[in-house]
N, C-alpha and C positions, 0 to 999 in steps of 0.2 A: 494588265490591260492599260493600253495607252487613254489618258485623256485629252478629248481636244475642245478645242474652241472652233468656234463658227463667225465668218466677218458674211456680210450678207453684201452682195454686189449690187442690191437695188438700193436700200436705205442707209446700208454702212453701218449698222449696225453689230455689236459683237455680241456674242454669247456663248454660254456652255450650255452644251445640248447631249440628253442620253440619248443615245440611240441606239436600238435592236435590232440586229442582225441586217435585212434585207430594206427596213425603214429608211423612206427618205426623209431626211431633218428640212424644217422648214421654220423659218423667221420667225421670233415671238412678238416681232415688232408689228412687221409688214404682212407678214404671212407667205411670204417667197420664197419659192424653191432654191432659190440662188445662191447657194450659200460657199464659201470657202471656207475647206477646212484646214485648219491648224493645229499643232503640237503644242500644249501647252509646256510651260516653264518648267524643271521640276526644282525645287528650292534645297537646299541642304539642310541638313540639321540644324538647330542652332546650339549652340552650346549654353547660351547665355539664357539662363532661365526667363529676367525679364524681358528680353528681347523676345522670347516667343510668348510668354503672355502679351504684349501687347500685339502682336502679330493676330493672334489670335483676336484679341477684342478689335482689333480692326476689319476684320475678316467676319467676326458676327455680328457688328453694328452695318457693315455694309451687304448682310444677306447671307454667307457663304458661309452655311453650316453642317455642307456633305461631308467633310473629311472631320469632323469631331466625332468624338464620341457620345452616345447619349448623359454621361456625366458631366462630358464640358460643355454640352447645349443647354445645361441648366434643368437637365431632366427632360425637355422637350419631346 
């Protein structure tokens, strides 16, 4: 299943938003219906160990800890 991003056409605002089935997604910011949606990125492997631990610790310092596993969230 594809993930997307949302850019919101009143605030400008981005984000990643789940959304089921027939739900309309609506702004975490503004609260608006207005949302465009996007394809996010997909990143490649990396081969280089440190390279994705840091990857990683930049990714949980700034919030983004849906794609870890409960071991690399630190148990969370």
């Amino acid at each position: 299943m594809p993930i997307y991003n949302y850019n919101c056409q009143d605030c400008g605002a981005d984000s990643e938003l789940l959304v089921f089935g027939s739900e309309t997604p609506v702004c975490p910011t503004c609260q608006s219906g207005k949302l465009e949606q996007r394809i996010s990125r997909i990143s490649g492997e990396l081969k280089t160990p440190g390279l994705a631990k840091a990857g990683r610790q930049a990714a949980a310092r700034a919030g983004h800890l849906s794609n870890f596993s409960r071991g690399e969230r630190g148990g969370a």
